[in-house]
N, C-alpha and C positions, 0 to 999 in steps of 0.2 A: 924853495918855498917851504916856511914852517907848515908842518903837519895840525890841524886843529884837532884839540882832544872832545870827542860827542860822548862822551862818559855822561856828562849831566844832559846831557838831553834826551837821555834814556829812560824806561820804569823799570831799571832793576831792582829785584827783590829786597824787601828790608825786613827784616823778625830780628827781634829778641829771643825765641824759641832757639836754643840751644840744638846745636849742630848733634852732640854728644848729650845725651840721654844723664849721665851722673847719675844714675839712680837710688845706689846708695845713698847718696847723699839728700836727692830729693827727695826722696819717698820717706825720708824724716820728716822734712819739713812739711810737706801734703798731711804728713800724719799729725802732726802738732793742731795743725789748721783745723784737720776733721775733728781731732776731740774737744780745741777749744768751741767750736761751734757746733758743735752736737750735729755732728751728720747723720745717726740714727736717728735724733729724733726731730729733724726737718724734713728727712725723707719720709716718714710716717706721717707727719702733719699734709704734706705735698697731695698724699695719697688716700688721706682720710675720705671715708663716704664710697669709695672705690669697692670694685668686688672683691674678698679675699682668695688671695692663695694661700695655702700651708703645705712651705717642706717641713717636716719636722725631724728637727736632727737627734739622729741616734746618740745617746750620750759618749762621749769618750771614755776611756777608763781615765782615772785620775792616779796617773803615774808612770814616774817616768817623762823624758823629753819628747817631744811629737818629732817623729818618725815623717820621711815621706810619703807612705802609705797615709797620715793624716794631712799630710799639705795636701794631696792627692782630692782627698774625700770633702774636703771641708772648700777648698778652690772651688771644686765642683761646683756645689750647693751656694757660693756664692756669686756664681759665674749666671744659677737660674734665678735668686733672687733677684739680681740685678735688672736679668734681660726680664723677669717679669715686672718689675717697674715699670722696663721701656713699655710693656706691653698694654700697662696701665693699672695695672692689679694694686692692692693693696697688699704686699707679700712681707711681713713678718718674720724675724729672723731669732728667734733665742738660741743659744748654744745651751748646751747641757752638759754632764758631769755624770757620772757611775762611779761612786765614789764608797761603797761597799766591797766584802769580796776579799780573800785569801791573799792576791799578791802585794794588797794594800798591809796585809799581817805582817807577811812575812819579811817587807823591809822596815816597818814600824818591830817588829822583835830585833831584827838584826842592829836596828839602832839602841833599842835597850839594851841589848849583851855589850854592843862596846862600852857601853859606859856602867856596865856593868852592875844594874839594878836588877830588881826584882820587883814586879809591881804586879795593884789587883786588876781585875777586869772590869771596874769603872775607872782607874787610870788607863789599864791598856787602850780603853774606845778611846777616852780624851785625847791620847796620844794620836790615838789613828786620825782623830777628828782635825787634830791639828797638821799631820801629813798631809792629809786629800787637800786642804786649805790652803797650803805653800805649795803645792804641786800645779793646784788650777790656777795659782797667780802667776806661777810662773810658763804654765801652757797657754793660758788667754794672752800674757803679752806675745808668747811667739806667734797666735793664731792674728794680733792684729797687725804686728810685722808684717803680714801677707794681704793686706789690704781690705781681709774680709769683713763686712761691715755686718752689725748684731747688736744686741742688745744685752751688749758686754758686761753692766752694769747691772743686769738684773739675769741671769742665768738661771736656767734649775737645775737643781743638784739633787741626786736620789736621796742624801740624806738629810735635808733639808727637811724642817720638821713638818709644817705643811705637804709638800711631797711625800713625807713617809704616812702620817698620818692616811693621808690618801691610799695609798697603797697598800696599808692594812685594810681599809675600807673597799678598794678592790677585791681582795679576797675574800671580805665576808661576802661581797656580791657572789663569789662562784661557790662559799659554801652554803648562801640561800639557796642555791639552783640545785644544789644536790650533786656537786661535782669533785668535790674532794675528798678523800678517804686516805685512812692510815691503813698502810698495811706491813706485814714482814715477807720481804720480798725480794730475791736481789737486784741491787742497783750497780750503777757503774762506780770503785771505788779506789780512790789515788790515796794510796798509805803513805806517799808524800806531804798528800794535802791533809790524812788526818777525816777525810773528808767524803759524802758521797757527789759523782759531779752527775750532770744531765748528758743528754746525748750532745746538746749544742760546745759543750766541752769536750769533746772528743776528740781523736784526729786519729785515721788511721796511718802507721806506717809500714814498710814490709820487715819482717823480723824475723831473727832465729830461734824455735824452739825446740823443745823437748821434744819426740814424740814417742811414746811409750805402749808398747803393744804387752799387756798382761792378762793370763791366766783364774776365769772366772770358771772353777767346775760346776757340773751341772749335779745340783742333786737329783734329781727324779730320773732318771737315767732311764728305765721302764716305759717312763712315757715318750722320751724323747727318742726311743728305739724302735715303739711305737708309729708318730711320728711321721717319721725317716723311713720306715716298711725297711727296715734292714734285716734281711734272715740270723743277723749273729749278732747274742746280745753281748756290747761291750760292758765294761765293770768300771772305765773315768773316760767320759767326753767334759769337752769341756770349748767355752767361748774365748775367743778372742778380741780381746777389748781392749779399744784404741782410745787415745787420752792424750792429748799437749800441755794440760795441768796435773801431773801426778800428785804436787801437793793437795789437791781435791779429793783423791781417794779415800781419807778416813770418811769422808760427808758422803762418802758412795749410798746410794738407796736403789737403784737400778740400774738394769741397760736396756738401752733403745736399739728398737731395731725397723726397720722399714716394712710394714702391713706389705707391701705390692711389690718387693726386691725379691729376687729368689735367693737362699744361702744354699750352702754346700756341708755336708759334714764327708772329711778328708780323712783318708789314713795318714800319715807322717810318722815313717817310724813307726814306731809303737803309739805314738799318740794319734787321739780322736779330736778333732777340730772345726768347731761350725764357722763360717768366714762368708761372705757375701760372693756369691758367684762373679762378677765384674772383678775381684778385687783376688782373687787366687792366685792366677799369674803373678801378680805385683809380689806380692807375700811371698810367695814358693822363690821367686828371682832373689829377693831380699836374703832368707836365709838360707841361699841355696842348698836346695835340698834337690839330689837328683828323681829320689826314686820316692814317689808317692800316689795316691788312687783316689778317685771320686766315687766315695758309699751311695750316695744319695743326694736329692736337691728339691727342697721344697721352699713356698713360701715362707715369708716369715712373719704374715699374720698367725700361722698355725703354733708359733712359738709363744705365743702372749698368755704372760700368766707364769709359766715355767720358771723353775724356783732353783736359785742359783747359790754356789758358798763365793763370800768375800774373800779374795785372796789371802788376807794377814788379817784381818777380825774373825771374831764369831759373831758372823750376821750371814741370817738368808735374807736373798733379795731375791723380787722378780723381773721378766722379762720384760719390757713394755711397746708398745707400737708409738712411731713418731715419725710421718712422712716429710719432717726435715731431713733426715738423713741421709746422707749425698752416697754415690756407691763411687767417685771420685777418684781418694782418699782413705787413707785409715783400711779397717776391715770390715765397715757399715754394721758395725756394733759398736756402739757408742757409752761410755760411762757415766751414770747421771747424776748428779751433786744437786741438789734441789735448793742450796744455800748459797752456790755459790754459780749458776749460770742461769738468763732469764729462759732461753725455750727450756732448761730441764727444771725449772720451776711451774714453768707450764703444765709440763708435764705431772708432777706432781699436784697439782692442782687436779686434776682428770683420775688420778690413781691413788688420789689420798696418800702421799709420800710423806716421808717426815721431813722437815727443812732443819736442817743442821746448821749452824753458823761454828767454823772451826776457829777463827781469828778475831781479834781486838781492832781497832782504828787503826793501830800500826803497824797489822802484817804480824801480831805475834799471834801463835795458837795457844787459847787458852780450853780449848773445849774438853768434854770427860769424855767422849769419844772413845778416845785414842791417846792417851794421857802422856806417852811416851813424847811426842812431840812438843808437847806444853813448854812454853819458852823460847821455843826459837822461831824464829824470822822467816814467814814461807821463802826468803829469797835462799834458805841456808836446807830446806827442805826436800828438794825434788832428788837431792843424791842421798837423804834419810831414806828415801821411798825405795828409791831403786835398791838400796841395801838389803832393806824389808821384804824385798819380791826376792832377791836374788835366794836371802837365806829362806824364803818359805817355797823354791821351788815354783817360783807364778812370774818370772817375767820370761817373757818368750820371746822378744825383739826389742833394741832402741836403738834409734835414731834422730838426726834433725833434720827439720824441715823449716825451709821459707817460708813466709807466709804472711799476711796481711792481721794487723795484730791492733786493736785500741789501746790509745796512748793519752795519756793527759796533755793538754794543751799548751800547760803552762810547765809541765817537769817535763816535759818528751819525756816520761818512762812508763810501761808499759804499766795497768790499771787491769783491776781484777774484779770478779763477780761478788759481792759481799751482800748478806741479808740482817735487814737491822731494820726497826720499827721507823718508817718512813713516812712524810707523808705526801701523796700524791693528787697529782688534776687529772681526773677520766678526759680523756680526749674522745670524744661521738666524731670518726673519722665521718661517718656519714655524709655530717652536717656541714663538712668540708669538701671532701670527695664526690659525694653523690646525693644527690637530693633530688625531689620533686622541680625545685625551681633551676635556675642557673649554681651550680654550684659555687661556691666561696671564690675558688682559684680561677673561676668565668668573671666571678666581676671585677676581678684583678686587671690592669694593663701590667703588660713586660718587657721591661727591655735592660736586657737583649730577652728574645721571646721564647730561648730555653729556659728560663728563668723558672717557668711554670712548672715544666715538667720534673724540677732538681727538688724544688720542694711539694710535688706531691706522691714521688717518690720517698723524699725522707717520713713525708705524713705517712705512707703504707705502713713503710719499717718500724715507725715510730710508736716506744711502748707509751702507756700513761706519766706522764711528765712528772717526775722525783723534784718538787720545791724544798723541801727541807734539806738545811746546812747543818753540820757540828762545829760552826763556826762563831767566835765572840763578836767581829766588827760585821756588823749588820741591822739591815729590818728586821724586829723582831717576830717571831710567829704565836702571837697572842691566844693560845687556848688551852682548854683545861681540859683532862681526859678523868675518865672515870678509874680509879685505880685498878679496879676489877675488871669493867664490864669493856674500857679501854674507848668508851663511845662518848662524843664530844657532850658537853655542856648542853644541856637544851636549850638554856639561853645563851645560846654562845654569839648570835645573830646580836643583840644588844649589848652583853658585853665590848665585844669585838667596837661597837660605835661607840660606849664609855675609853674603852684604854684608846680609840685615836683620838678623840676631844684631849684626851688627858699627857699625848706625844705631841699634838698638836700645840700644845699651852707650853710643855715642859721638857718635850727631848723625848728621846728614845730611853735613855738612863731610867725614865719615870719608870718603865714597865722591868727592866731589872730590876731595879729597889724593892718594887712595890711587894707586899704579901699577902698569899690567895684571900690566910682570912680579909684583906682592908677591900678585897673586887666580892667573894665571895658570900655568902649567909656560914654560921658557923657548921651547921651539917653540913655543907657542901663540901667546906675547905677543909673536910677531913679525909671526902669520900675523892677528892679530885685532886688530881698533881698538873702544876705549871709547864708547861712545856718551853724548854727554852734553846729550842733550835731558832736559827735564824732563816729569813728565806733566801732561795738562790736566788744570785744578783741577776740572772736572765728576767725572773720573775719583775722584780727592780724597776728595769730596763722596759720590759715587758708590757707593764700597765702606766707608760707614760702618755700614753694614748686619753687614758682618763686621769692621772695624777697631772696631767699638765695640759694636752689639749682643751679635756672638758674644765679646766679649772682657771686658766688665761685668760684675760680679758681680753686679749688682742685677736684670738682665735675664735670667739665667738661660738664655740663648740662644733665648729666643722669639722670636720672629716678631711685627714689631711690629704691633700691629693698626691703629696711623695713622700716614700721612703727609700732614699738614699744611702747606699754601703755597700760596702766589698763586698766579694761572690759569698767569702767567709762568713756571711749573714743570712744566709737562709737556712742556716742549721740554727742561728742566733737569734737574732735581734726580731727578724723578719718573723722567725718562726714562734716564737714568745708572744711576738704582739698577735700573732693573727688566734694561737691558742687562748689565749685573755681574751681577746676581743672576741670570738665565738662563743665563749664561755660565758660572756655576758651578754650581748646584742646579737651574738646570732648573725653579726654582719664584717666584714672586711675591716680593718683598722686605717684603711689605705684604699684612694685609686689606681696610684700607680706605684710598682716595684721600681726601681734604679739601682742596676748594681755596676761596681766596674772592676776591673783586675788589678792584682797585685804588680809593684814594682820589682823589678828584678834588674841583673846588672848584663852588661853586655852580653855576658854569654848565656843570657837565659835562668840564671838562678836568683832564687826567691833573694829578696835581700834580709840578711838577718844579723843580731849579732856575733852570732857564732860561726857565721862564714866570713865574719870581716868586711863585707861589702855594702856597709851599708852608707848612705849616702843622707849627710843631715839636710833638711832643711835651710838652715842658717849658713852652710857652704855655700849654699847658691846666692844666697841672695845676700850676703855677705862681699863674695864677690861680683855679684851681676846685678843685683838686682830682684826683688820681690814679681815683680813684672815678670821681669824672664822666665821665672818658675812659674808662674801663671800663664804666661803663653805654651811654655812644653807640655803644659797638663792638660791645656785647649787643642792642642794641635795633634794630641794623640787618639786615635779610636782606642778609650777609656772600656770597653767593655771585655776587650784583650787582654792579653798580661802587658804592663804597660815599662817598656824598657826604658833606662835613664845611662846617659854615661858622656863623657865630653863630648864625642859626637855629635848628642842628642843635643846638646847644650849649646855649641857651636852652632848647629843649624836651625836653633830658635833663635839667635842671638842674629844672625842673618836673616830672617824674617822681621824681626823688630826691626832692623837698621831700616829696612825695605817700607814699613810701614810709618816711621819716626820720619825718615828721608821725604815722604808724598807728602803728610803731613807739614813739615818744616817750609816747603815749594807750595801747598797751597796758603797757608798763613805768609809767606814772602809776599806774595801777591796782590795780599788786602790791604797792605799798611797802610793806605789813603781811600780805603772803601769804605764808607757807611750802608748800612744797609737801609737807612729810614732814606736815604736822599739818592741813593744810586743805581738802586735796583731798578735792572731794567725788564721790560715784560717782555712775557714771551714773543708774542707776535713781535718785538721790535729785535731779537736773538741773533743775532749771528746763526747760522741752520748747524756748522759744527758744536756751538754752546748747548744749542736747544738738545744735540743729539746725545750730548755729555749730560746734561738731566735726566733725557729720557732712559740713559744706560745706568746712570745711578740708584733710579728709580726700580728699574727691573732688577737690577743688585739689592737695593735693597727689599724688596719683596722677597726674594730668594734666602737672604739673611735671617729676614725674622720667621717664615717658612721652617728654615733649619735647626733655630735657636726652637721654635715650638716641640720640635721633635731631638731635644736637647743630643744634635748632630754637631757638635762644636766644632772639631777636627774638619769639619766639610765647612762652615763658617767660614775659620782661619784659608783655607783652601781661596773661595771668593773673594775673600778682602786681599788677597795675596795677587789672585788672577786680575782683581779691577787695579790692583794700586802697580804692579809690575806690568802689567802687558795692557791694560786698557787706559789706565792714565801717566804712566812713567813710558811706554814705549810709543804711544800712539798720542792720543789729546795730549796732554803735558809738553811733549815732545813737539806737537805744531804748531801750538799756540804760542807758544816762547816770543816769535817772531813778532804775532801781532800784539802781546801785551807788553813787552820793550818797547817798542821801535813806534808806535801810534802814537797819535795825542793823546795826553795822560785822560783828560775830559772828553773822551767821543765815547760814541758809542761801541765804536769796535773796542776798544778798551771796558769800559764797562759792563758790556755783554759778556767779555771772557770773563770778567771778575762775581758777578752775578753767577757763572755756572759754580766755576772755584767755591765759592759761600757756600753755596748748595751741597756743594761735594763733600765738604769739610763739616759743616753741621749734620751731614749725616753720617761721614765717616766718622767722627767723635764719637757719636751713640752708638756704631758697629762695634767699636772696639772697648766701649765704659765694662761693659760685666769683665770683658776678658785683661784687658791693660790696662787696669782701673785707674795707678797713679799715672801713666801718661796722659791717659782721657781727661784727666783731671788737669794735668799742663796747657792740655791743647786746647781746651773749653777756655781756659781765662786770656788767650792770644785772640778769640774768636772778635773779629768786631762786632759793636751794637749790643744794646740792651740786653741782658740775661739773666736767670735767675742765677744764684750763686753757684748752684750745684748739677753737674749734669743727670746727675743722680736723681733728683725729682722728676727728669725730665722724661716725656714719652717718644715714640720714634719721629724721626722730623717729617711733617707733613705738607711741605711745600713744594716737594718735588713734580713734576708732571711728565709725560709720556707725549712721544711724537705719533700720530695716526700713521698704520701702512697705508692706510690712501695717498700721503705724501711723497711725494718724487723722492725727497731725499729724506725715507726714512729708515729704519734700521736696518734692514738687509742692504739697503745701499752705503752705509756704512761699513756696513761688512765687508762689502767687496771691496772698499776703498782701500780697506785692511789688510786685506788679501793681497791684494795690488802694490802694498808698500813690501808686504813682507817678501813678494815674489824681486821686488828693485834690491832690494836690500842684501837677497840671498846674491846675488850677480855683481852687485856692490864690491860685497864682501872677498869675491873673488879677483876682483880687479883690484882691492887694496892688497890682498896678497901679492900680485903679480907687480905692484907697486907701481900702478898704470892712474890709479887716482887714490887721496885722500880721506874722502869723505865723501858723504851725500851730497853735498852741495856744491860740489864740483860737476855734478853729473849733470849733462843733456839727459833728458828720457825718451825718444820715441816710442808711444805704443804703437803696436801694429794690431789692430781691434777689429773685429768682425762687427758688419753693422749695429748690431744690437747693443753689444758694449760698445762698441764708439759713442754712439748719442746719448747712453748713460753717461760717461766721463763727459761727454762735450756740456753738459749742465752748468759745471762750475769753470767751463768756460779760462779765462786768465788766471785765476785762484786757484787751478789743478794743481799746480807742483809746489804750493804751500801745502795741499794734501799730502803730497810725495816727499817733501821737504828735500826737496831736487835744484836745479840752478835753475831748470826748465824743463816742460812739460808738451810734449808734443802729438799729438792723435793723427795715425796714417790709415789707411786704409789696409788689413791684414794682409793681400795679395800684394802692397806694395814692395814688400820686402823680397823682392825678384835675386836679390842678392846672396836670398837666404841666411843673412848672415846674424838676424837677431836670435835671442834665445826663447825657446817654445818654453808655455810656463805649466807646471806639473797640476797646478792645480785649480788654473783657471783657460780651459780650454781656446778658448777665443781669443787669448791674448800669446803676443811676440813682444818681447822686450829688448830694447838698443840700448846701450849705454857708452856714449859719447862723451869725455874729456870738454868741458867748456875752454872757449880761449878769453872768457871774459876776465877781469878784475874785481878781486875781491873786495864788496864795500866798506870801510873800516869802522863804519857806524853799525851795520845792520846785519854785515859777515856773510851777505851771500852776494852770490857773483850775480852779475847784473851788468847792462852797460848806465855807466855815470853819464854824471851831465854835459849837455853837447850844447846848452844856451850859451850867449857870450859870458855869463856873469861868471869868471872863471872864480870868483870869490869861495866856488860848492865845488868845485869841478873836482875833485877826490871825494865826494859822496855818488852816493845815485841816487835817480830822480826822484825817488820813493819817498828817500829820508829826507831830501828840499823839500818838499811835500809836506812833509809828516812834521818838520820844526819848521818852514818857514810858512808854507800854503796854508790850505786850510785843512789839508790831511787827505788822506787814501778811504776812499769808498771799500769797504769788505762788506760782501754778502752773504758766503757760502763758508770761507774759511778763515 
């Protein structure tokens, strides 16, 4: 007898939703779609009227390719924009630009030398102006590459003339307040850069230096014999002074010594040597010396004052007290250069010291000092010096030491103490650190919640902030000093709002052109000189807060609730704004902190150019996909150092398939669903449909729960645990049965396709911030009415929740769960033993203790459509006399059998069952279910 083919009389799945992702290729096409139809600014119109949020993104530098540290940081922030849509905000997106600044110079020159010109400094800007311009065209297209949605068209750029405008006018705000001041003073300075940089430019690394122990005799000998109470006056004592800058000694003005250390004065030899008590052994081992004697030991406040010869000048100096001085290291007699380090500037400042500046911008010495040096390079100096000790008889020890050493951030080399007429913001740590109310860093939020502690640690350390640059490409620093008196303009508060109207209208260029006499009266513009440093780009950066918060219409001058950036921004970005912003309001520029760690490669290291490891952007998503790099950057806890490498790529690329795969199986399932006509209601559910809402429903609570507390990586985590183990191993997995094999029009059909909708409109919005261009695929497969974009849309709110008053409610699904996974585990063993196939060859008997029994007895026939079993059978626990079932580990009450069916398989419906026993032998190779279900009137389901 021919076989009948039931192929069509089935509801197998049907989509168009691509099995395979292509993403490549689609996320072109998604992107064409978004720009032709302006998805910026539909999503804004959707939103209009809505409460605002503001991230406000730190500007990028403008140069160079974006790095994944920037896919990193900017995903991020598009990942919260998104999900605060869902949340219903109005959240605003601009990107920005930092488009001033040294490394913008220095590949704008290197382009001039190859072609080998020579140009002024209003072509040099022009040039720069046209770098930063081809730079951001070419970082915006890579930033839209990655799906992030902005307000790409309209960006701020720091040097944008309204934005700079602004930004001078920031600063005349902090010199109304009385918080700026020029001083000579040393600052941190890169003779690479030409330049002095801020602390936010720093980095320290471990390094090897000099360390030079020289011969400072003491003049007053009398007194220091004195003293010491030594019965025998010697005729040369003399200090031991410790130094890792030798080129610093011509700028010598004193030595520090510790008020509350005890020193020692030593015989050695014939020599007399005062040395810090802690610190003799160290010395004495160094130059081994065997035989030597302790004179005396007193403090060394009793030394202050005591008047010292310079080893190779004719200069006395005095002693001075400085309870930095570590007894560690060195001899805890310290050499003081007042020009060239900030505590021995301090210092100077308390002893009326001279500040000597011995170098030019470039590390050359030009001072009258010590005239001998004039010329050369301090990198060509410290074995000048040692020369100079040796032939005058004054060096008494050298060595090198390791050591943790400040480096520029942009040369990696090592930056030196320089004093040059600067000018500075007084930082009132106070008003940050400690106050009457909650202090600044209290009404901050953190996270991670060290956050706090990193930058108010750097706030302690932190001197008064150095904004001036001796740099061409920048904001200019618009004021006039007095040639003499060296003290600002008194109207410098209105000037300062004349030359921005006047950058404002016409460029930055306007205020180099322009001449004191065209701003000034003619006595002014004799008595006053221009200043024309530029300001530092933190500064820039810094007062974006007011150059573009308070100035955006779309911000409505809030108070942005994020700032977002690597950990490397709490020396930076973080720290710039909150100094601006105290300096003017007195209040936080920010509610919340966000930072996250740097990329690094498999084995832990930073990724950089110079170690070769670095990994583009455009690799990935080149080959994978834009998506894919957007889930690896979701699926990591961001606050770590965040590792990347095929590995990492591979098992995001396995998570997509995982979430593509649920997706593709719930859209199969609707081809023939309408949701205006088919939706069926709760009370009318199927109890497994009802319990697949109500589980979606608790998932998704849990979702937007975690997006609030911007825990992505724990997101990813849920949507991974519902789409693998809650609807691919379990629901997915039981329902198969009944949404094939039923009438296409019943309600058991319907009911399952009802949950399906539900599951899939809200799994779309779980995944929109994170897989933007999938969420985008899977939204236009969705049936029924929708708005074009899921992106306008807010989280779905038609899911509902089953009462635990109900027999069968989620804890009773649980156990159900329980209960497969314990069949499953025994299953699996018998398929090894190759005793059965599959689940659907299995008998089940439980062997159930009262309580569980009448629980499973519920769903009655329907049981082993729960089990997805051939049959389902409940015994009485004690029946099992045979002992032969298996006790289950983690459902005490239960024994499990697993019997080999001897039934046949149905070919319509694939599980064993017995077929039809009527005469009509016309069905008799089906079972009765599927005569039923195509010829009857169909199968009553309740439960499953």
């Amino acid at each position: 007898m021919q076989k009948t083919n039931y192929k069509n009389t089935l509801n197998m799945p049907e989509t168009k939703f691509p099995m395979k992702g292509n993403l490549q290729k689609k996320e072109q096409e998604i992107l064409k779609e978004w720009n032709q139809q302006n998805l910026y600014k539909k999503i804004r119109e959707s939103k209009k009227g809505k409460k605002i949020f503001i991230l406000h993104d730190g500007p990028i530098y403008a140069n160079g390719n974006i790095h994944i540290g920037h896919a990193i940081n900017k995903i991020l922030k598009d990942i919260i924009i998104k999900e605060k849509g869902l949340m219903g905000y109005d959240a605003p997106y601009i990107p920005g630009w930092d488009c001033h600044g040294l490394p913008i110079e220095i590949e704008v020159e290197k382009n001039i030398k190859k072609l080998g010109k020579k140009i002024n400094s209003y072509k040099f800007r022009q040039s720069c102006q046209e770098y930063v311009k081809k730079q951001i065209i070419k970082q915006k297209k890579d930033f839209i590459q990655l799906g992030i949605i902005g307000d790409w068209e309209n960006p701020y750029l720091t040097m944008d003339k309204i934005t700079t405008a602004n930004t001078i006018r920031t600063l005349k705000n902090i010199i109304s307040n009385k918080q700026v001041y020029q001083g000579i003073k040393p600052t941190y300075w890169c003779i690479n850069c030409s330049s002095t940089l801020a602390e936010s430019e720093i980095e320290y690394k471990n390094t090897k230096s000099l360390s030079i122990y020289c011969i400072f005799q003491i003049n007053e000998i009398e007194k220091i014999t004195k003293i010491f109470k030594t019965p025998i006056f010697y005729n040369r004592i003399s200090l031991i002074v410790w130094t890792t800058n030798p080129w610093t000694l011509p700028g010598n003005q004193a030595i520090s010594i510790h008020p509350e250390q005890y020193y020692q004065l030593i015989k050695i030899n014939k020599q007399i040597i005062i040395i810090n008590e802690k610190l003799v052994d160290t010395i004495i081992q160094k130059i081994k010396i065997k035989n030597w004697k302790i004179l005396s030991t007193i403090k060394g406040k009793y030394l202050e004052n005591i008047k010292c010869q310079h080893p190779f000048m004719k200069l006395t100096i005095p002693i001075v007290l400085d309870n930095n001085i570590t007894n560690k290291i060195g001899t805890g007699l310290v050499h003081i250069a007042p020009g060239h380090g900030l505590i021995d500037y301090m210092i100077s400042k308390k002893y009326k010291l001279k500040i000597i500046n011995l170098i030019n911008e470039n590390g050359i010495y030009t001072s009258d000092v010590f005239k001998k040096l004039n010329g050369f390079n301090i990198k060509e100096v410290n074995n000048k010096i040692i020369k100079i000790l040796n032939e005058t008889n004054t060096l008494f020890y050298i060595d090198n030491i390791k050591h943790s050493y400040p480096h520029c951030w942009r040369h990696k080399t090592k930056v030196i103490f320089r004093s040059t007429p600067q000018w500075f913001i007084k930082i009132p740590k106070k008003n940050i650190l400690d106050s009457s109310d909650k202090t600044l860093l209290d009404q901050i939020h953190w996270n991670p919640k060290w956050g706090k502690s990193r930058i108010k640690t750097m706030m302690i350390n932190c001197p008064d902030w150095c904004i001036s640059r001796q740099r061409t490409w920048g904001t200019p620093l618009p004021l006039f000093i007095h040639k003499k008196t060296k003290k600002l303009h008194p109207n410098t508060i209105n000037i300062m709002e004349d030359i921005a109207k006047m950058i404002e209208k016409h460029g930055t260029q306007a205020w180099w052109n322009i001449k004191t006499e065209k701003i000034l009266n003619n006595k002014d513009s004799i008595n006053y000189s221009k200043i024309t440093d530029t300001l530092d780009v933190w500064f820039d950066s810094g007062s974006t807060y007011f150059t573009v918060i308070k100035t955006r219409p779309e911000f409505m001058k809030n108070t942005p609730n994020i700032y977002l950036e690597g950990h490397d921004q709490y020396r930076g970005w973080f720290m710039s704004s909150l100094i601006i912003s105290n300096a003017i309001e007195k209040k936080p520029p920010y509610h919340k902190i966000i930072s996250h760690g740097f990329a690094v490669d498999k084995d832990g290291y930073k990724m950089s150019k110079s170690k070769g490891n670095i990994i583009q952007p455009k690799s990935i998503t080149n080959n994978f996909g834009a998506d894919i790099l957007r889930l690896w950057i979701a699926s990591i806890n961001y606050t770590n150092e965040i590792t990347i490498s095929n590995k990492t790529i591979k098992h995001t690329i396995d998570i997509y398939r995982k979430i593509r795969n649920t997706s593709r199986f719930l859209l199969g399932n609707l081809y023939d669903f309408d949701p205006n006509l088919h939706i069926v209601k709760k009370k009318n559910m199927i109890a497994i449909d009802r319990w697949a809402i109500s589980y979606t429903n608790k998932i998704q609570k849990k979702i937007i729960s975690l997006y609030e507390i911007y825990d992505f990586h724990n997101v990813i985590k849920n949507i991974m645990k519902f789409c693998s183990i809650k609807m691919s191993s379990f629901y997915l997995d039981i329902i198969k049965d009944r949404q094939y094999t039923t009438k296409k029009n019943s309600n058991n059909r319907r009911s399952c396709q009802t949950a399906i909708y539900h599951i899939i409109e809200s799994l779309v919005r779980w995944i929109s911030p994170i897989i933007s261009f999938t969420a985008h695929e899977i939204w236009n497969f969705i049936p029924g009415k929708r708005k074009q974009f899921v992106f306008t849309e807010t989280w779905y709110s038609n899911l509902f929740s089953i009462e635990n008053t109900e027999k069968l409610n989620n804890e009773y699904w649980k156990l159900i769960q329980k209960i497969r996974n314990e069949i499953n585990k025994i299953i699996e063993k018998e398929k090894n033993k190759k005793t059965i196939n599959s689940p659907h060859e299995a008998n089940v008997i439980l062997y159930a203790k009262p309580k569980l029994a009448k629980k499973l007895k519920i769903l009655s026939t329907e049981l082993y459509f729960a089990l997805s079993t051939a049959s389902a059978k409940i015994e009485k626990y004690e029946n099992d006399y045979k002992n032969i079932a298996t006790k289950c580990q983690e459902i005490k009450e239960l024994k499990i059998l697993i019997i080999k069916t001897t039934k046949k398989k149905c070919p319509r419906c694939w599980n064993f069952t017995k077929t039809n026993t009527k005469n009509t032998m016309k069905y008799s190779e089906i079972c009765e279910r599927c005569i039923n279900n195509i010829y009857g009137s169909g199968e009553k389901r309740k439960f499953i």
